[in-house]
Each structure stands twice: as structure tokens, then as C-alpha cells.
C-alpha positions in Angstrom: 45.5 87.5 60.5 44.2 91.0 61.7 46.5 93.8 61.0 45.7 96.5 59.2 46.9 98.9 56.5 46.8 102.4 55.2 42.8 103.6 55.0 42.3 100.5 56.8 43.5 102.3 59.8 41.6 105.5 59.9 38.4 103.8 59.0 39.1 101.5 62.0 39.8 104.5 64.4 37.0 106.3 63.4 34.6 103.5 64.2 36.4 100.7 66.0 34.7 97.5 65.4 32.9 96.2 68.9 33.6 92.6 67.4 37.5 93.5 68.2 38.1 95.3 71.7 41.7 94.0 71.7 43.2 96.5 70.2 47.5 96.4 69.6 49.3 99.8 68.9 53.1 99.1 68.7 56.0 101.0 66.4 58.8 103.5 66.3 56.2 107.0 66.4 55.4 106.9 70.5 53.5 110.2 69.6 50.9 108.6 67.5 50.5 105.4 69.5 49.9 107.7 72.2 47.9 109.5 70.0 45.4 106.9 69.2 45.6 105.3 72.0 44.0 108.4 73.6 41.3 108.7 70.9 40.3 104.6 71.3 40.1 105.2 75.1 38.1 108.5 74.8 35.6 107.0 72.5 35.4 103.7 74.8 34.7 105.1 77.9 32.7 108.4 79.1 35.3 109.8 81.4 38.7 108.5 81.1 39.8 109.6 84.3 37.1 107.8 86.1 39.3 104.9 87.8 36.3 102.8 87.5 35.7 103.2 83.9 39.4 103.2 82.9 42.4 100.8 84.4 45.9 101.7 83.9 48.3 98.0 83.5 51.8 97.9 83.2 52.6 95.4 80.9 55.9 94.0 82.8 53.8 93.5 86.1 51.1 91.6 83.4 54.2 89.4 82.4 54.2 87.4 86.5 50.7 87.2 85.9 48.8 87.2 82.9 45.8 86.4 84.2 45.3 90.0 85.6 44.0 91.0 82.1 41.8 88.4 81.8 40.0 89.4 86.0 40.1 93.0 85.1 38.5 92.6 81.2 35.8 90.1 82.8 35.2 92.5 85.8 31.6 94.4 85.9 31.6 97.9 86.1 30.5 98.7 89.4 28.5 101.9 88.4 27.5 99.9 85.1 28.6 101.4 81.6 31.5 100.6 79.4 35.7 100.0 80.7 38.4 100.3 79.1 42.0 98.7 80.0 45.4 100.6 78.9 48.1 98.6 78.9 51.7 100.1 78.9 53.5 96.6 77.0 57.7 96.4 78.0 60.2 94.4 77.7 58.5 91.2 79.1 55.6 89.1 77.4 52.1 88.9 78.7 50.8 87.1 75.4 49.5 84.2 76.8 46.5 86.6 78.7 45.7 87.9 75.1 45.1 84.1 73.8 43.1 83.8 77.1 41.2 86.6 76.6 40.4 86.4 72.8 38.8 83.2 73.3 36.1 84.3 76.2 34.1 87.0 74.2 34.8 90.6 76.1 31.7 93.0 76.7 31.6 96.6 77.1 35.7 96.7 77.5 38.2 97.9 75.5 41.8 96.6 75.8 43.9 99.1 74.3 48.1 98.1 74.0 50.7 100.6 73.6 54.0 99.1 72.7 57.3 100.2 70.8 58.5 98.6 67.7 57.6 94.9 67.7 58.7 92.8 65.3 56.9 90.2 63.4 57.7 86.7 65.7 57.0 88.9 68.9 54.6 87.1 70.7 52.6 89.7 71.5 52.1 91.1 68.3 51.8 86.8 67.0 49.1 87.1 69.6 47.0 90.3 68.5 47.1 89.8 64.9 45.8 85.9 64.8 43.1 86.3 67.6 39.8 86.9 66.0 38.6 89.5 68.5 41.7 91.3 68.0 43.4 93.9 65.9 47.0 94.9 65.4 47.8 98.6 64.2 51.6 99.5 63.2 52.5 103.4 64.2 54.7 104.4 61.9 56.6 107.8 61.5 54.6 110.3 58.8 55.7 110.5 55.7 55.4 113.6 53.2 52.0 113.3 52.2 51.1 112.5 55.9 52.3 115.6 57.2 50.9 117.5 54.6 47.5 116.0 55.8 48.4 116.7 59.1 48.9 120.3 58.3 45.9 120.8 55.9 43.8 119.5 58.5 45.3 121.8 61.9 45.0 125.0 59.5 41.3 124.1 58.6 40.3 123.7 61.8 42.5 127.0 62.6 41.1 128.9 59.6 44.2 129.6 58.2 46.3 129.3 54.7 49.8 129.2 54.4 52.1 130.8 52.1 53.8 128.7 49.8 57.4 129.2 51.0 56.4 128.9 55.0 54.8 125.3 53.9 57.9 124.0 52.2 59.7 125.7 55.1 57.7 124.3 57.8 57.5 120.6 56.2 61.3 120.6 56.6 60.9 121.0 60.3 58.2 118.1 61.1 58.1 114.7 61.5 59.5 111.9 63.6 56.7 111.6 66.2 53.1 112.6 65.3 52.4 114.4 68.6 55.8 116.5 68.5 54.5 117.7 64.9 51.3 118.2 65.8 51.7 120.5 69.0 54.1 122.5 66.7 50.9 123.3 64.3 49.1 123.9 67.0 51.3 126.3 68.7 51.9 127.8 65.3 48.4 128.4 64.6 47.8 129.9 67.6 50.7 132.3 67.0 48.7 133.5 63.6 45.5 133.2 65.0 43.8 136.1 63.5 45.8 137.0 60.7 44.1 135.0 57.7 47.7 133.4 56.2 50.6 132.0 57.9 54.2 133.5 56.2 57.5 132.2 56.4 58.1 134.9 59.2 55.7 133.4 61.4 57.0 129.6 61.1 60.8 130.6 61.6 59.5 132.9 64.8 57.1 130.0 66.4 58.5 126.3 64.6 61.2 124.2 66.9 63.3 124.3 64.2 66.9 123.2 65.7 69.3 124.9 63.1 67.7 128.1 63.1 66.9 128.0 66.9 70.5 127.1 67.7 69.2 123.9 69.5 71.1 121.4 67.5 74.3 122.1 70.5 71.9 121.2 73.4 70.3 118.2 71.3 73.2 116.8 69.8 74.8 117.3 73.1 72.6 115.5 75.4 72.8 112.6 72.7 76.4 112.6 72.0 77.0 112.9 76.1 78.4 115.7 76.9 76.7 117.2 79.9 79.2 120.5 79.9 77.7 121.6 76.1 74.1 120.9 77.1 74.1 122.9 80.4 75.9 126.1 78.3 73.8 126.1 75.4 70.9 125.7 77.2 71.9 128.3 79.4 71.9 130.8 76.2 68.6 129.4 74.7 67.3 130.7 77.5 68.6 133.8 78.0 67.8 134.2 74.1 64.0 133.8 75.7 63.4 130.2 73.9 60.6 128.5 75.5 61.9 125.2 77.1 58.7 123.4 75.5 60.8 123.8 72.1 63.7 122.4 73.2 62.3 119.6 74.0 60.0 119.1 70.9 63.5 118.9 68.8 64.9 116.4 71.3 61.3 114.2 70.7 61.5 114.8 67.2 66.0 113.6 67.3 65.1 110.6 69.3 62.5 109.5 66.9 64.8 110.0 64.0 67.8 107.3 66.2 65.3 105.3 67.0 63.7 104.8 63.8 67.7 104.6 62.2 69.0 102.6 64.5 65.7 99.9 63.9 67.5 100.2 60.1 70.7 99.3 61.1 69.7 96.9 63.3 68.4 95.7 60.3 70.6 95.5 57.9 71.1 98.6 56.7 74.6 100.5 56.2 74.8 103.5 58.7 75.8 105.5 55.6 72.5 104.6 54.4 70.8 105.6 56.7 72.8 108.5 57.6 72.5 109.7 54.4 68.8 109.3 53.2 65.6 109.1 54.9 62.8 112.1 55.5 63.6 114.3 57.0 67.1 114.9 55.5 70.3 115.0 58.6 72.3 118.4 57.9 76.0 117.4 56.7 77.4 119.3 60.0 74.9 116.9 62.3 76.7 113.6 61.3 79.8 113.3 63.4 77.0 113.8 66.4 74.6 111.7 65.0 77.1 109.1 64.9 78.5 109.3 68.1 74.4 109.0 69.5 73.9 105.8 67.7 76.9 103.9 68.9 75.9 105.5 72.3 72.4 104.1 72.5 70.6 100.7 71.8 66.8 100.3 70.3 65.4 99.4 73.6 66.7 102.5 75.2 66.2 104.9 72.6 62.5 103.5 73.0 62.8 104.5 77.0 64.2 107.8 75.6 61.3 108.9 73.5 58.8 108.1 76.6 61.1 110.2 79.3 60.7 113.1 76.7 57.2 112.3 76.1 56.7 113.1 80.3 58.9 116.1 80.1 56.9 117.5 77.4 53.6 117.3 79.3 55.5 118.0 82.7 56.2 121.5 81.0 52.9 122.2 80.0 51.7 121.6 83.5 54.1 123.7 85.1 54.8 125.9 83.3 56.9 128.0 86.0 58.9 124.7 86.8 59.1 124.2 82.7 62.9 125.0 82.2 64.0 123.1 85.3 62.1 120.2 83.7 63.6 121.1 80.2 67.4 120.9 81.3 67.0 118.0 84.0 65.6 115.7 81.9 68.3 116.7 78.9 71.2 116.3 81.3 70.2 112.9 82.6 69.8 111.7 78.7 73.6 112.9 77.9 74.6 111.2 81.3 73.0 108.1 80.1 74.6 108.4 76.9 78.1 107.8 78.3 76.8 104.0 79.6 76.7 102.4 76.1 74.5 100.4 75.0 
């Protein structure tokens, strides 16, 4: 069985093994599947927007015909040099084109599979971790010591140090989805650029942080669905000249934290429990919302959640005119979903 652990990881990402081009990412952080998925495909192919170096499958479509994978990991590149395939996995099973494909030896191709939580008997996962060509990577929300690397590493690059209160103040504000965390260092290193040390004044001006921001309304609001509070209080974020970018970073960073709770309840685990504990810590005044968002939504559509705001994000950055437009349609379509439970 292939699936690997801890250092295990990083020393796999950092020189992926040719022996394994099957390669399954799957857990509750989208932002670092995402995130790693983009680093196996850059170091796989030489452009990875050349359609003939790089193929985009859905995984649902894969599930009518498995076989698909198998034709376009065998397929020669038509300009010669290395392919990659990215597979978006859903709710259906393609498994039986990963058992296909681990036994016929695949050449200058990497498969890469993105996928949400998967749980040990999924077939997929089954699939990935007892093939011998392939390898199966659990995503995993960061804990402390993660996002402390995370940060050491962003201010190195940026040439920065931190003061010791903005660090405990800014650890508070991270987690839940790698990418979310990490565009908020980056945005917050950008802000200091120049200055030699980041103080607390600079992370409560630049950091998404919901409470002081007064975002938790709109969040909590397009969770707990109610349409009415999210159009108001975004109305005021934005006359208070809040980027819309930040408002959605905290709703990436809420619907990590429901997803990755309700997987605990789902579980097993008392909603007091998990209410109550975990990293990072729920604000007493955030429950009754909270609550009301986990009856509201189930795993699966939490998980379609998290990619919706994963879009909006990068739709912002794109468009930067169209950004708030983007910000508030895709927040009032999450608290109208929110009233169809389940």
C-alpha cells in the first residue's frame, strides 16, 4: 500500500518518483490539493497550458467510460515531450481505469487526481494506494506548526520579520485551506514590502480577519441563509472600502472549517465537540450561526462549496473591476442554497 505520510510527502513533491505517475490528491484542504496539484503538473510538463502537453478530465464523464484514461495516458505526444492528465474526481467512480492503467507501464505522463475527502473503502482511493505505479497523498488542513512554516517560509522569501504580537495575531487568522492562507501572506507581505518587520498594525490593516473586518455578518449570513443580512453587510464592507477578495478569503477559510466539522460529526463526533475545540478556535458569538450552517449543509455540498469560492477567488483576481459583483453573487447564491437542506 502506497500512501504516504508527513516528510514523506514533501520529499515526494519535490522529486516525484517517475516509477509512480499516478498520482491521488484527495482531502478536506481544496487549497492545497490545488496547490500541489499545480506544482506536480508544472514540474511534469513544460507549459501547462499547452492543450497538447496537458489534458483537463472530469472525473464524472471518466465514470461512463473509464477507458478514456487509459487512450489519453497511452496517447503520444504529437509534438513529442512529456503530458500530463488532471483529473477533477466527483461523485462517481472511475476506479476500474486506474487498475487498467497501473498494470500497462505509463511513459512520459503524469496522471494527477484531485478529489475531496475520500474515505478509506473508496474505490478510488482502494485503487491508488494498492497499485504499484501509484501513490496516494491525503491533503489535510495545516496545523500550528504548519502554518508557522508556512509563514517562516513567505516572509523569507519576502525578506521580512515579524513582531512577536502581529505573529500570534496573524496565526489566529489562518488556516482551513492552504491557498486562502497563503494569498493572505502574500498580500500581507506585499503590504510591508519595504519596511524590514511586519507589526501588529500592518496584519490587522491587510489580514481577512472576519471579527475585526466586520465580515463574520456577511459569512455567517450566506451560511446560515439569509440573503437580506448578506446583501446589507456587504453593502457596508464596501462602502467601508474592504476589498471583495477578503471577503471571500474568510468565506474559503468558514467553509473549510464546516466541512472539515461536519466530516467529524459525520463521524462520530458530538457537535459540541466539535463546536467547541479544534484550531482555529469558533468565537462564542459564532455558534448559534455555525450551527444553523451545519444542519443547513451536507459534506458533499460543503465540498461543492469550497470549489465555487475557489472560482470566485480567482474570478476576482482576473477582473478585478467585475471583483465585487463576483464577491456578492457568488455569496448570495451560497445563502440561497443554504435554505434547500441537505
Amino acid at each position: 500500500m502506497v500512501a504516504l505520510r508527513g516528510k514523506e510527502i514533501d520529499a515526494f513533491l519535490a522529486r516525484p518518483d517517475a516509477s509512480r505517475p499516478i498520482i491521488l490528491l484527495y482531502g478536506p484542504d481544496a487549497g492545497l490539493v490545488r496547490e500541489r496539484a499545480d506544482a506536480l503538473i508544472a514540474s511534469a510538463v513544460d507549459d501547462p497550458n499547452d492543450p497538447f502537453a496537458m489534458v483537463k478530465l472530469d472525473g464524472d464523464e471518466l465514470s461512463a467510460e473509464p477507458s478514456r484514461l487509459v487512450d489519453e495516458a497511452m496517447t503520444a505526444p504529437l509534438f513529442g515531450g512529456r503530458r500530463a492528465i488532471r483529473v477533477r474526481a466527483g461523485s462517481r467512480s472511475f476506479a476500474s481505469g486506474i487498475d487498467t492503467l497501473a498494470e500497462m507501464g505509463v511513459k512520459d505522463c503524469r496522471i494527477v487526481i484531485e478529489a475531496g475527502e475520500l474515505r478509506p473503502e473508496s474505490p478510488l482511493r482502494k485503487a491508488c494506494e494498492r497499485a504499484k505505479t501509484a501513490v496516494a497523498i491525503g491533503c489535510y488542513p495545516d496545523t500550528e506548526r504548519d502554518l508557522a512554516k508556512l509563514m517562516e517560509d513567505e516572509l523569507r522569501i519576502a525578506n521580512l520579520r515579524i513582531a512577536q504580537d502581529a505573529r500570534a495575531a496573524l496565526m489566529s487568522f489562518l488556516g482551513g485551506d492552504r491557498q486562502a492562507s497563503r494569498n493572505e501572506l502574500r498580500k500581507l507581505t506585499l503590504y510591508a514590502h519595504g519596511k524590514g518587520e511586519i507589526t501588529l498594525d500592518d496584519v490587522m490593516a491587510v489580514v481577512a480577519d472576519a471579527s475585526e473586518l466586520k465580515l463574520d455578518p456577511i459569512v455567517d449570513g450566506a451560511f446560515a441563509g439569509r440573503p437580506d443580512i448578506v446583501e446589507t453587510e456587504f453593502a457596508k464592507a464596501m462602502i467601508a472600502g474592504t476589498y471583495p477578495g477578503v471577503i471571500i478569503s474568510a468565506a474559503q477559510r468558514q467553509a473549510a472549517w464546516l466541512h472539515k466539522s461536519a466530516l467529524a460529526i459525520a463521524d462520530g463526533t458530538p457537535a459540541a465537540a466539535v463546536l467547541d475545540g479544534g484550531f482555529p478556535r469558533l468565537h462564542f458569538s459564532r455558534k448559534p450561526a455555525v450551527e444553523t450552517a451545519l444542519r443547513n449543509f451536507s459534506v458533499t455540498r460543503l465540498a461543492a462549496i469550497i470549489e465555487q469560492l475557489a472560482t470566485a477567488a480567482l474570478d476576482t483576481r482576473k477582473q478585478s473591476t467585475l471583483a465585487a459583483a463576483i464577491a456578492q453573487r457568488t455569496l448570495m447564491a451560497i445563502a440561497a442554497n443554504a435554505k434547500r437542506r441537505g
